[in-house]
FIKOLZA-1660 file (N, C-alpha, C; in steps of 0.1 Angstrom, whole numbers, plus 5000, padded with zeros to 4 digits):
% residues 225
   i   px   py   pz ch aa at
   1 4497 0551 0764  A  X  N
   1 4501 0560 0753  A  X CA
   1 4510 0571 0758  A  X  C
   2 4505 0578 0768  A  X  N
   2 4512 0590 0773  A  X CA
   2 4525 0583 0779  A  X  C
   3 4533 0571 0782  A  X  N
   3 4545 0566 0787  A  X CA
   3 4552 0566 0776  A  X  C
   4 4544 0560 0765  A  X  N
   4 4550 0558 0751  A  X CA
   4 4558 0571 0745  A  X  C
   5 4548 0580 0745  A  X  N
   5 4551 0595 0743  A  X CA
   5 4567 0602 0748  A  X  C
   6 4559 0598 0762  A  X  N
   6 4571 0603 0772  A  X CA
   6 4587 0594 0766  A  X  C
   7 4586 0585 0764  A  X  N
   7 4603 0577 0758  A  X CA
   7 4600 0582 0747  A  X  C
   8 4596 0586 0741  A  X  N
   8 4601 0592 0721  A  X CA
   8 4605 0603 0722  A  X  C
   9 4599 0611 0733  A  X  N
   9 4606 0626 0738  A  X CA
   9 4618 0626 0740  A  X  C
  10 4616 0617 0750  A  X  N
  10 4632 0616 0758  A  X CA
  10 4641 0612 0751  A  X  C
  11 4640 0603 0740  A  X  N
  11 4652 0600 0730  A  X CA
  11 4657 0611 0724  A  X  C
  12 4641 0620 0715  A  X  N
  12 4644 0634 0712  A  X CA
  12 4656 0639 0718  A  X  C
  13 4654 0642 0729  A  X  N
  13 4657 0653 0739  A  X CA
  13 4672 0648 0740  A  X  C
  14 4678 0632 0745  A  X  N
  14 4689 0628 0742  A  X CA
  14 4698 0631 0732  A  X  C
  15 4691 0630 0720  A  X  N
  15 4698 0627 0709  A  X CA
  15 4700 0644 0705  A  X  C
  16 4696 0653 0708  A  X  N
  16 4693 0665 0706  A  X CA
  16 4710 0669 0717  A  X  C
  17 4707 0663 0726  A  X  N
  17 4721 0670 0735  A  X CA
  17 4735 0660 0732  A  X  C
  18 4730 0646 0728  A  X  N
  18 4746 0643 0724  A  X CA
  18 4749 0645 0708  A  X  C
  19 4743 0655 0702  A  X  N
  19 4743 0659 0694  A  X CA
  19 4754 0669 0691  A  X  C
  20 4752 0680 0701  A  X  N
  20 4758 0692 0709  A  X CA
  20 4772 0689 0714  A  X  C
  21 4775 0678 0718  A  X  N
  21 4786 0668 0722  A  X CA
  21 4798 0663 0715  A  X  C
  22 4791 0657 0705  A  X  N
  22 4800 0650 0698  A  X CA
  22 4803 0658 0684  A  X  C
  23 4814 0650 0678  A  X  N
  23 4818 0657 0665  A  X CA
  23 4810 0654 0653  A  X  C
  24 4806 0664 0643  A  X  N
  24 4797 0659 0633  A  X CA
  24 4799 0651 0618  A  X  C
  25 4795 0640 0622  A  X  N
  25 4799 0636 0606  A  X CA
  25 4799 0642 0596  A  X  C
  26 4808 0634 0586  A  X  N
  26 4806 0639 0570  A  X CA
  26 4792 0638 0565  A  X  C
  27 4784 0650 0552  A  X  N
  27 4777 0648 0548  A  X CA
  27 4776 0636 0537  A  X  C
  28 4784 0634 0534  A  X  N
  28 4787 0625 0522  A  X CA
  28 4783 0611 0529  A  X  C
  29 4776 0605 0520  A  X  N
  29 4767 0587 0527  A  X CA
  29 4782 0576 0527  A  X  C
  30 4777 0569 0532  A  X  N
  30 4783 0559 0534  A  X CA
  30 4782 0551 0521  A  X  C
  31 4790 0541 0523  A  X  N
  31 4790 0533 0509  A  X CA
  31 4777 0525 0507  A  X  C
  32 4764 0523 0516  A  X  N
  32 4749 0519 0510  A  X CA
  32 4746 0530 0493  A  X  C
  33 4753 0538 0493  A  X  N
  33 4749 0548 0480  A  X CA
  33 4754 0541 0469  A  X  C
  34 4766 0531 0470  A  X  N
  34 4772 0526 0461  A  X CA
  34 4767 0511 0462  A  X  C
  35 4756 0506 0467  A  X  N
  35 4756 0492 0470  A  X CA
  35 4750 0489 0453  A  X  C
  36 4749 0476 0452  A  X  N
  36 4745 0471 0435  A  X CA
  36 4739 0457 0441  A  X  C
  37 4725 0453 0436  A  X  N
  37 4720 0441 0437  A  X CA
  37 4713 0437 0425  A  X  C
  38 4712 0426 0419  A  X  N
  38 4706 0423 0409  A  X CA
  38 4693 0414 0408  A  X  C
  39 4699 0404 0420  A  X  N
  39 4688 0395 0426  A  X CA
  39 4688 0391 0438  A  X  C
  40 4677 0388 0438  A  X  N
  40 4672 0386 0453  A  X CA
  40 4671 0377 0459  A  X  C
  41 4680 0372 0467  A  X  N
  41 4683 0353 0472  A  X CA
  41 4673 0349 0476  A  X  C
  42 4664 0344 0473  A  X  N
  42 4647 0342 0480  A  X CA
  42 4651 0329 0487  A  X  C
  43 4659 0316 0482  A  X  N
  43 4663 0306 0487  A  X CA
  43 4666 0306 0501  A  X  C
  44 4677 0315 0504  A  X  N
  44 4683 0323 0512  A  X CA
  44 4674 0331 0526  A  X  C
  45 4665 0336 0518  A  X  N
  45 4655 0349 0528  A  X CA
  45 4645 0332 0533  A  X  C
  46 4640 0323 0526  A  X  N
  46 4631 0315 0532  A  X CA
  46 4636 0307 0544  A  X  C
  47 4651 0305 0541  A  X  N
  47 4656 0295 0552  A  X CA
  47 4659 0299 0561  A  X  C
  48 4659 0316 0561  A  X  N
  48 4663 0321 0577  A  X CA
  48 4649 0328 0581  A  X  C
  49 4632 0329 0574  A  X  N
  49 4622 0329 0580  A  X CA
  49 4622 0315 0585  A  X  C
  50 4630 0304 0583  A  X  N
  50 4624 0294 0585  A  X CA
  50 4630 0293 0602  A  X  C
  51 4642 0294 0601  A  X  N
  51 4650 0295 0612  A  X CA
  51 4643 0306 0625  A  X  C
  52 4636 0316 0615  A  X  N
  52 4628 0325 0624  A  X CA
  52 4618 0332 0616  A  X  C
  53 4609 0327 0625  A  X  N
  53 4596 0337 0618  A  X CA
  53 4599 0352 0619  A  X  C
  54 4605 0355 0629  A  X  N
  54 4606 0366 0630  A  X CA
  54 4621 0376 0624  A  X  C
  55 4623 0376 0615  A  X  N
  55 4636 0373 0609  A  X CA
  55 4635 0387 0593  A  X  C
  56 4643 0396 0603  A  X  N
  56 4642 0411 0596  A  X CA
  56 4651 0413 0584  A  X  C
  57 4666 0405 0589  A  X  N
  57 4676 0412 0579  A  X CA
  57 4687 0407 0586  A  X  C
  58 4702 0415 0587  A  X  N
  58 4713 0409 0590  A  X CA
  58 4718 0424 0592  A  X  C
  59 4734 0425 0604  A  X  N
  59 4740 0436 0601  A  X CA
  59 4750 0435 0588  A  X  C
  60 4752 0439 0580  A  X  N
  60 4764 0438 0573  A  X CA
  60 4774 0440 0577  A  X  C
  61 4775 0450 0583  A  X  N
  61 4788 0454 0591  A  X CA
  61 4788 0468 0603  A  X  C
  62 4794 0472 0612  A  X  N
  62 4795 0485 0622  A  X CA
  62 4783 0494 0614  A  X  C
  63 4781 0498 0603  A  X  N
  63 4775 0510 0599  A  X CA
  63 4764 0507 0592  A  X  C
  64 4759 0496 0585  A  X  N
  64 4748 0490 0575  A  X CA
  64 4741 0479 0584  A  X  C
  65 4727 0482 0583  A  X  N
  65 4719 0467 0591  A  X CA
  65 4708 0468 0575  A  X  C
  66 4708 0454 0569  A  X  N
  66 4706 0451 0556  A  X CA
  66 4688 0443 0558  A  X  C
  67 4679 0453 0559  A  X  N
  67 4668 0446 0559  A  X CA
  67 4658 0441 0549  A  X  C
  68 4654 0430 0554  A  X  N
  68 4648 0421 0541  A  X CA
  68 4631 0417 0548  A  X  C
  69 4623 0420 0536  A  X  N
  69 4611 0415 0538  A  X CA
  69 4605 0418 0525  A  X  C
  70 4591 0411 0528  A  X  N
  70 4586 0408 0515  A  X CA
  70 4570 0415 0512  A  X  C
  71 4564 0418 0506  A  X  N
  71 4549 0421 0500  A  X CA
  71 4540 0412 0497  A  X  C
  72 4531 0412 0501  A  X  N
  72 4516 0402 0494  A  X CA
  72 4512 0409 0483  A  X  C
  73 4504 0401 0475  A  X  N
  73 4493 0408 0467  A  X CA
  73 4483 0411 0473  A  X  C
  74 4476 0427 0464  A  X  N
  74 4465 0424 0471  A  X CA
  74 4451 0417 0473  A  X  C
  75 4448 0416 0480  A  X  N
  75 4435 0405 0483  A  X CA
  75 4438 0394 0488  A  X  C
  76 4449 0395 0495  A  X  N
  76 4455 0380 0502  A  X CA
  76 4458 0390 0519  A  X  C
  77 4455 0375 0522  A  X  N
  77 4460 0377 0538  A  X CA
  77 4468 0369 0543  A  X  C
  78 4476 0376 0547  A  X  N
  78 4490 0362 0550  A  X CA
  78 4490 0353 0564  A  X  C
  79 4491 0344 0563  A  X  N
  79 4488 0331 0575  A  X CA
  79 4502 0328 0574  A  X  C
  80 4514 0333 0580  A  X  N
  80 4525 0328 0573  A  X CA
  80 4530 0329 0562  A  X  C
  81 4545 0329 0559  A  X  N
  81 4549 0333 0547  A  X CA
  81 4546 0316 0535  A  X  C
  82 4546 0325 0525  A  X  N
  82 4540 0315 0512  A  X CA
  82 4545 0324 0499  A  X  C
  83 4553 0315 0494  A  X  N
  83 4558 0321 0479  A  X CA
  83 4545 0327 0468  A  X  C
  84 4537 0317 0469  A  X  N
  84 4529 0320 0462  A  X CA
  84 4518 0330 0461  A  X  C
  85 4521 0337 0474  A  X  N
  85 4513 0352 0473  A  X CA
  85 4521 0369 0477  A  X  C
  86 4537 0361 0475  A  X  N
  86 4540 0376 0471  A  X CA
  86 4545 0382 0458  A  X  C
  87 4543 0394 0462  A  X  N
  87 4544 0406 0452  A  X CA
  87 4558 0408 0448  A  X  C
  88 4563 0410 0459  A  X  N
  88 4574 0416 0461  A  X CA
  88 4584 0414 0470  A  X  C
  89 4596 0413 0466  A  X  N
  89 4605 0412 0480  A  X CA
  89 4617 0428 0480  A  X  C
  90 4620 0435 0491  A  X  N
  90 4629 0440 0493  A  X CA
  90 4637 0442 0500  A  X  C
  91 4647 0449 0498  A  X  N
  91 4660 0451 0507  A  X CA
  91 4665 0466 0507  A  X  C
  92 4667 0466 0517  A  X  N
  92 4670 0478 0526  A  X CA
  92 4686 0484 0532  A  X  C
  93 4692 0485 0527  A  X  N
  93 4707 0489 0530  A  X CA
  93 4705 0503 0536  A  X  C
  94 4704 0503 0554  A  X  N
  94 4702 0515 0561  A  X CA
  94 4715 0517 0571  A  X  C
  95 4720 0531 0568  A  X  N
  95 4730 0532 0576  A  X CA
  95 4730 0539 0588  A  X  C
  96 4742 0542 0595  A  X  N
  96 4742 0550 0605  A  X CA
  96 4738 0564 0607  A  X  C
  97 4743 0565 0592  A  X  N
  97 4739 0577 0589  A  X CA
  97 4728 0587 0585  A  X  C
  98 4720 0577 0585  A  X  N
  98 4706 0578 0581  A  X CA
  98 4702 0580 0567  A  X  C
  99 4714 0579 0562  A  X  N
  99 4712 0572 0545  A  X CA
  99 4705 0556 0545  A  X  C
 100 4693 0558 0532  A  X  N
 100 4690 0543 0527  A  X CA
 100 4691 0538 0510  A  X  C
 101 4692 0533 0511  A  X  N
 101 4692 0522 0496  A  X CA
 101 4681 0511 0497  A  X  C
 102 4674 0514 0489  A  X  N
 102 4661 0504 0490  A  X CA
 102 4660 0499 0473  A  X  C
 103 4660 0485 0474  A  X  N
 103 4661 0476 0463  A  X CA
 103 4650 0469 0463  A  X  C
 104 4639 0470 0452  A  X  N
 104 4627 0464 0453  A  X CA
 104 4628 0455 0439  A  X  C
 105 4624 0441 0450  A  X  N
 105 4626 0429 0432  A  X CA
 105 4612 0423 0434  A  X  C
 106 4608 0419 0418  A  X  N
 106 4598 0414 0418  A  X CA
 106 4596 0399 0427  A  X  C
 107 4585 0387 0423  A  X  N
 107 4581 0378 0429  A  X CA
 107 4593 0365 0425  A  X  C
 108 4599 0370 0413  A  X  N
 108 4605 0360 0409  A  X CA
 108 4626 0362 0416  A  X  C
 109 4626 0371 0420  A  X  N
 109 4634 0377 0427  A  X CA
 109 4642 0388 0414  A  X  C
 110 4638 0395 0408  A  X  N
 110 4646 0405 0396  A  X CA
 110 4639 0418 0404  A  X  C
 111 4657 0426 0400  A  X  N
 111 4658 0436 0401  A  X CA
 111 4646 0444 0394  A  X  C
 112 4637 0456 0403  A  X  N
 112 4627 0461 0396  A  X CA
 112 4628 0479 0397  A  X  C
 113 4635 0479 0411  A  X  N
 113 4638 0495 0413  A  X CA
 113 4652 0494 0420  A  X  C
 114 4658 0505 0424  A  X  N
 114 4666 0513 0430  A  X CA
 114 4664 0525 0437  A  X  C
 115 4666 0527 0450  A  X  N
 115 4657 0541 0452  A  X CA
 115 4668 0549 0467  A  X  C
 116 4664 0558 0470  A  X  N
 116 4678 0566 0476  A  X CA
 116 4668 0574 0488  A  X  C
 117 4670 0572 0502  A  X  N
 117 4665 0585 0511  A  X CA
 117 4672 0586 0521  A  X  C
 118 4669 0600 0527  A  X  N
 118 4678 0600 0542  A  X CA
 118 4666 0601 0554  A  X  C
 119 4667 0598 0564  A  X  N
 119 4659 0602 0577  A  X CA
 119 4651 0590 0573  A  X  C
 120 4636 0598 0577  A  X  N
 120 4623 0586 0578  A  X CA
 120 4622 0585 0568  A  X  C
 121 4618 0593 0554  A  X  N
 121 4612 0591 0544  A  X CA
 121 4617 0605 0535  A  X  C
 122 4627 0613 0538  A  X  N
 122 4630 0621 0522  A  X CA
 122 4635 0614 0512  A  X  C
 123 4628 0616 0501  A  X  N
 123 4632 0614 0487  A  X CA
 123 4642 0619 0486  A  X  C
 124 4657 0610 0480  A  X  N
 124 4667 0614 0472  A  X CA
 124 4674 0610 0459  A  X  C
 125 4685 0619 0453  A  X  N
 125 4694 0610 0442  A  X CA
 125 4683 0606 0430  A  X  C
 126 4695 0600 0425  A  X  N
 126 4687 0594 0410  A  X CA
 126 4679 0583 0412  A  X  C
 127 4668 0579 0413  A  X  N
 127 4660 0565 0412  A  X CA
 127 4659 0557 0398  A  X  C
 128 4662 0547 0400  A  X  N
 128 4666 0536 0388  A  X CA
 128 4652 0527 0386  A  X  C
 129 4646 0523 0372  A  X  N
 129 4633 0513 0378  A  X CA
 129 4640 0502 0363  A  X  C
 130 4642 0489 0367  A  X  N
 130 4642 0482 0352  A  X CA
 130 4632 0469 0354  A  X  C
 131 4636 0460 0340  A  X  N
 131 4623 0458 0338  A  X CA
 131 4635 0443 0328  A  X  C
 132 4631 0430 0330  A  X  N
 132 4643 0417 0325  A  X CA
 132 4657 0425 0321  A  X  C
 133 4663 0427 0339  A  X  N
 133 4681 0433 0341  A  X CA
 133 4684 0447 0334  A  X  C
 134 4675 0453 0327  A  X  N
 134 4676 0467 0317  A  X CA
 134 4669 0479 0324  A  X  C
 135 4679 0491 0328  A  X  N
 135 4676 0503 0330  A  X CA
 135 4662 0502 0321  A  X  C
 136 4652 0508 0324  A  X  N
 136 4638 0516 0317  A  X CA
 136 4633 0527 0317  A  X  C
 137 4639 0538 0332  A  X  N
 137 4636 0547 0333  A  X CA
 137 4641 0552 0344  A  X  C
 138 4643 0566 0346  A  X  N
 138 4650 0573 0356  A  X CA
 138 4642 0581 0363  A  X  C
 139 4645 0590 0379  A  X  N
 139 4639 0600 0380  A  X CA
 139 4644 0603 0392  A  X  C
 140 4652 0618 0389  A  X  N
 140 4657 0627 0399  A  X CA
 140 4650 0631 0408  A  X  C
 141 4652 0628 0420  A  X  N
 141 4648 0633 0433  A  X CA
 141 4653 0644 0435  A  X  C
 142 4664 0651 0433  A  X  N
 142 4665 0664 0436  A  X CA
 142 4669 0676 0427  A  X  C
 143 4657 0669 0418  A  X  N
 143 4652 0679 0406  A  X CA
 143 4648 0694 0416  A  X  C
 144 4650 0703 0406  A  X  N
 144 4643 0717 0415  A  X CA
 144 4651 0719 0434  A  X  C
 145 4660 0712 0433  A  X  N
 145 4667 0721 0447  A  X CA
 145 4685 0719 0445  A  X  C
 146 4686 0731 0438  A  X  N
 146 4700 0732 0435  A  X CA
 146 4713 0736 0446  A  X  C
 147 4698 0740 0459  A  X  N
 147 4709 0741 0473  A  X CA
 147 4703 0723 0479  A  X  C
 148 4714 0717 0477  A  X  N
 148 4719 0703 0481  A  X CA
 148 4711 0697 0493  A  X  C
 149 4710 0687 0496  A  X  N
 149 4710 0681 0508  A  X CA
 149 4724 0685 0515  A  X  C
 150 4732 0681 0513  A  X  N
 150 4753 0684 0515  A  X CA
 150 4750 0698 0522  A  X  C
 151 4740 0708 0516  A  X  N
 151 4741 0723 0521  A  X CA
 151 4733 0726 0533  A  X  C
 152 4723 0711 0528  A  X  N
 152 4712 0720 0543  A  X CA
 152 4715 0706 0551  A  X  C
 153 4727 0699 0550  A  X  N
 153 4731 0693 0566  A  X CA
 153 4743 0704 0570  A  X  C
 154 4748 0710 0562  A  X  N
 154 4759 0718 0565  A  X CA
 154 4749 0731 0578  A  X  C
 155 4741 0734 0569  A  X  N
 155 4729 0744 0576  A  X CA
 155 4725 0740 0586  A  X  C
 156 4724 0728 0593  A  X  N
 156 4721 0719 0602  A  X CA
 156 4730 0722 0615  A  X  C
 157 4746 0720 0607  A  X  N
 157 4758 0721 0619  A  X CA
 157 4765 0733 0626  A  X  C
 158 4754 0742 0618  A  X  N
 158 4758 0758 0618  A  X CA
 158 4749 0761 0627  A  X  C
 159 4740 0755 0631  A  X  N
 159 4728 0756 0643  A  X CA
 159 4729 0747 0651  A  X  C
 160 4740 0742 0654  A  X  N
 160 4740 0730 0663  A  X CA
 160 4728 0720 0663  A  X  C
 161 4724 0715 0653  A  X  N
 161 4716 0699 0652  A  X CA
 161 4726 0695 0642  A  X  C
 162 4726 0678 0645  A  X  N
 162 4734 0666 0631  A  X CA
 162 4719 0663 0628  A  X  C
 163 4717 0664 0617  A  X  N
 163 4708 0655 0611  A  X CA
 163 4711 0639 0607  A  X  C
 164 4724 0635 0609  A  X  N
 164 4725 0622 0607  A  X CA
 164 4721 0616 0616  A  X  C
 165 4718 0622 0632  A  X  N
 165 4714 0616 0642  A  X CA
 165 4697 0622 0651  A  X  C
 166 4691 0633 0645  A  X  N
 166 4683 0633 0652  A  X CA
 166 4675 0642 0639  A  X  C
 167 4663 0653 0641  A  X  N
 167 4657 0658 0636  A  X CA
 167 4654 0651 0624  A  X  C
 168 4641 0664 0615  A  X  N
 168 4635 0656 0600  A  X CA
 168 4636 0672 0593  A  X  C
 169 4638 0662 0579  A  X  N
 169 4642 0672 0567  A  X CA
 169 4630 0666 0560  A  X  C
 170 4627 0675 0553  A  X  N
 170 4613 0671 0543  A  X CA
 170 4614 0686 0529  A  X  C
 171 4612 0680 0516  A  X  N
 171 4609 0689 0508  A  X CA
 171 4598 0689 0503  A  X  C
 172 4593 0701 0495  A  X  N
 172 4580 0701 0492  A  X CA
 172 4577 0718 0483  A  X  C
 173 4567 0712 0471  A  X  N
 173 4560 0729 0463  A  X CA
 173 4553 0736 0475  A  X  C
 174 4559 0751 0474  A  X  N
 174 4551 0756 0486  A  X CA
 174 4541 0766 0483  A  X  C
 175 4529 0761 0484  A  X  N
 175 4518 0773 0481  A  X CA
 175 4516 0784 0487  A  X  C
 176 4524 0791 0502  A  X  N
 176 4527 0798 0504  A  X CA
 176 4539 0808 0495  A  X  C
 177 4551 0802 0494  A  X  N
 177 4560 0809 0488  A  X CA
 177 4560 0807 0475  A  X  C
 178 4553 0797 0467  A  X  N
 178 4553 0798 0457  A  X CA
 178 4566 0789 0449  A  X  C
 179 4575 0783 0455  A  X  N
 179 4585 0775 0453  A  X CA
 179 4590 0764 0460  A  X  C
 180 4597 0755 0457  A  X  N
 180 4604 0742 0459  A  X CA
 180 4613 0749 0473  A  X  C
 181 4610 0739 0483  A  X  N
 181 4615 0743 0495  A  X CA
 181 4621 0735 0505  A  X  C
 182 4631 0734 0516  A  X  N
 182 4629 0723 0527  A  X CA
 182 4624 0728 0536  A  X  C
 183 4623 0718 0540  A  X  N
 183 4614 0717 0559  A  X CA
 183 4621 0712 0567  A  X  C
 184 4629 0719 0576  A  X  N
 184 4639 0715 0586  A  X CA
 184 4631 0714 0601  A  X  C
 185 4629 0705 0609  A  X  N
 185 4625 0702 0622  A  X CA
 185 4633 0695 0631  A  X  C
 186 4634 0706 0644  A  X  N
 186 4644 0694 0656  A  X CA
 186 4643 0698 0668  A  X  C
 187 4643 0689 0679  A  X  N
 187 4640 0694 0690  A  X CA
 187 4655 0705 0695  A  X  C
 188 4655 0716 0700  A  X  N
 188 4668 0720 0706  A  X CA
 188 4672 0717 0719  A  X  C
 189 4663 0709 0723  A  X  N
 189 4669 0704 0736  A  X CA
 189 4668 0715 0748  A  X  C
 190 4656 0726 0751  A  X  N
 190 4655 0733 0759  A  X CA
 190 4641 0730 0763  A  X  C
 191 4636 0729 0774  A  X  N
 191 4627 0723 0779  A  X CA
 191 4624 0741 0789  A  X  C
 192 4611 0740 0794  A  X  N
 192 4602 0751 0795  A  X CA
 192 4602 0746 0811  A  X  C
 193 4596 0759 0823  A  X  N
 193 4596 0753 0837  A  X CA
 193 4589 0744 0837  A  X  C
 194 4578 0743 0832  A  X  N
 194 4569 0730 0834  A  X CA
 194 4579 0718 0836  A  X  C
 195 4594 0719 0829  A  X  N
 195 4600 0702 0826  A  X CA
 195 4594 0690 0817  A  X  C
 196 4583 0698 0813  A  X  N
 196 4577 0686 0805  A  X CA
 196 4575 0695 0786  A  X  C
 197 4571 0706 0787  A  X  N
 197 4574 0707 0773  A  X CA
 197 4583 0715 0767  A  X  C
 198 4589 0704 0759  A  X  N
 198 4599 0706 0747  A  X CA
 198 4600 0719 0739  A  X  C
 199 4610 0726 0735  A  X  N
 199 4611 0736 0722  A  X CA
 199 4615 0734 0709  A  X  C
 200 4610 0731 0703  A  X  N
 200 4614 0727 0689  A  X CA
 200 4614 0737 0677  A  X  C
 201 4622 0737 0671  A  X  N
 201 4628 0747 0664  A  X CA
 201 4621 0741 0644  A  X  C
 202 4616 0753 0635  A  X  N
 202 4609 0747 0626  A  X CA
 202 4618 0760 0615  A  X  C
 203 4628 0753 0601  A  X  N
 203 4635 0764 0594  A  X CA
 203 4628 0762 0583  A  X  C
 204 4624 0771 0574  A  X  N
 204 4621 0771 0555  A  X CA
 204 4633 0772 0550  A  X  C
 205 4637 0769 0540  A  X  N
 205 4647 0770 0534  A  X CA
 205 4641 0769 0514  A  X  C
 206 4648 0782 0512  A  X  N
 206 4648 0781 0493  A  X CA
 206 4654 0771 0487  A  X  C
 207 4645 0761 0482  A  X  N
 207 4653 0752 0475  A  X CA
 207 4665 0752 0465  A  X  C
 208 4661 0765 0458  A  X  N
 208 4670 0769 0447  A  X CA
 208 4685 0781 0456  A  X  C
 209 4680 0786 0463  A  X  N
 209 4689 0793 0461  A  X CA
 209 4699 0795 0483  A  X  C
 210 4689 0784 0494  A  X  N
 210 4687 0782 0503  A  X CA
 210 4688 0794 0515  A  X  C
 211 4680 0805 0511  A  X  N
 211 4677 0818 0517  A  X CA
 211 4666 0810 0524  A  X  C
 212 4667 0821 0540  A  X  N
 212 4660 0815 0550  A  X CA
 212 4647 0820 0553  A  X  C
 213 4637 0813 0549  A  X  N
 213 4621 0820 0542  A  X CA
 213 4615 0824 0559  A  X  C
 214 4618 0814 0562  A  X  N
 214 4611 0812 0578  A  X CA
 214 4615 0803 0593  A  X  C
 215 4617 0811 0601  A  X  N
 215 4627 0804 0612  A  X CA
 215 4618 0806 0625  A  X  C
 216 4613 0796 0632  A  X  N
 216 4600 0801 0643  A  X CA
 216 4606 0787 0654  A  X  C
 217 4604 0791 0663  A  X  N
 217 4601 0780 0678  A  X CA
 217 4590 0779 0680  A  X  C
 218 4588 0766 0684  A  X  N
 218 4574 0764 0691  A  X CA
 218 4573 0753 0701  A  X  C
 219 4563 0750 0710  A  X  N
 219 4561 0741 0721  A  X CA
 219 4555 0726 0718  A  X  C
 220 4562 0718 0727  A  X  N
 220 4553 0707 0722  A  X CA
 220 4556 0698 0735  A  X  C
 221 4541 0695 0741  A  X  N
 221 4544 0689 0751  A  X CA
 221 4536 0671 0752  A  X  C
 222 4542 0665 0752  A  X  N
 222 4537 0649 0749  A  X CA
 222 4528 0649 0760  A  X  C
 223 4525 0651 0766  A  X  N
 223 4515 0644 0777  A  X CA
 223 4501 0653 0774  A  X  C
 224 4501 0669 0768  A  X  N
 224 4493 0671 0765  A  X CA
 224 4480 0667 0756  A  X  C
 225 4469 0669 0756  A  X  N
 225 4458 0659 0740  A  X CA
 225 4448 0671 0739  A  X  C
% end
């Protein structure tokens, strides 16, 4: 566990100094924001589990790796893949940028959602859900923060971190402040005498208006428990 630790740091810690290095991308996503799918090749996805059990997805090209896998229902246990007990199949248009496009189709292979994030898991953009090929319903992700994502990676390059390549952004209602907020986290790549723990840098940001609520460092050392 503590080895494991120690490489997730160390990529931190990498990606934190060629960060510092190199020139910073555009905020604006790649063309995964513009992808369109309707249906889901299932024909297709079974003959290359067949080819490989182990069988994630494909690159599409330099900047897109297009991943595909599927859901059970619940109360099944999978012994191998079997049509007949999934839920769901999806696809994943993930870029370099750390923009995704996630397309979730039902069992029969139909479009059922559309959905939009950057990093691990922020919610973005408009999400689309239909229901036999027909829009049914919408819902804004970046309802209540009128300072952008576009603003707080700009905020990002003004403090020397890319968020297209390293750190997490996260939003959230803040019972503290009482409003819609982001959560900016990154390592800054300064390490303490010890050599072993990290400084990581933690910003608040006003959703609405991106005034800087709260800006603190703090330590974090992997081998510690």
């Amino acid at each position: 566990m503590k080895v494991i630790l120690i490489i997730l740091f160390t990529i931190l810690f990498n990606n934190c100094e060629k960060s510092k290095s190199e020139p910073f991308q555009q905020s604006t996503p790649i063309s995964n924001k513009n992808m369109q799918a309707t249906k889901f090749d299932i024909e297709k996805y079974e003959s290359n589990l067949k080819k490989n059990p182990l069988y994630e997805g494909f690159q599409k090209d330099e900047n897109v790796f297009v991943k595909q896998y599927h859901i059970i229902k619940d109360g099944y246990v999978e012994d191998g893949y079997s049509r007949n007990i999934v839920e769901n199949y999806v696809e994943e248009f993930v870029g370099k940028d750390r923009y995704k496009t996630k397309f979730t189709f039902d069992k029969n292979g139909n479009l059922e959602s559309k959905k939009f994030y950057f990093g691990n898991s922020l919610e973005i953009g408009k999400w689309e859900y239909f229901k036999n090929g027909a829009l049914t319903k919408t819902e804004n992700k970046d309802e209540n923060y009128s300072f952008s994502l576009d603003e707080v990676l700009k905020f990002g390059k003004k403090n020397n971190v890319d968020f297209h390549k390293t750190g997490e952004i996260s939003k959230k209602l803040s019972k503290e402040y009482n409003k819609y907020v982001w959560e900016l986290t990154w390592n800054t790549g300064k390490l303490k005498a010890d050599g072993k723990t990290y400084i990581f840098r933690k910003v608040i940001l006003d959703g609405k208006t991106g005034e800087k609520l709260d800006d603190k460092e703090y330590e974090l050392n992997p081998l510690k428990r």
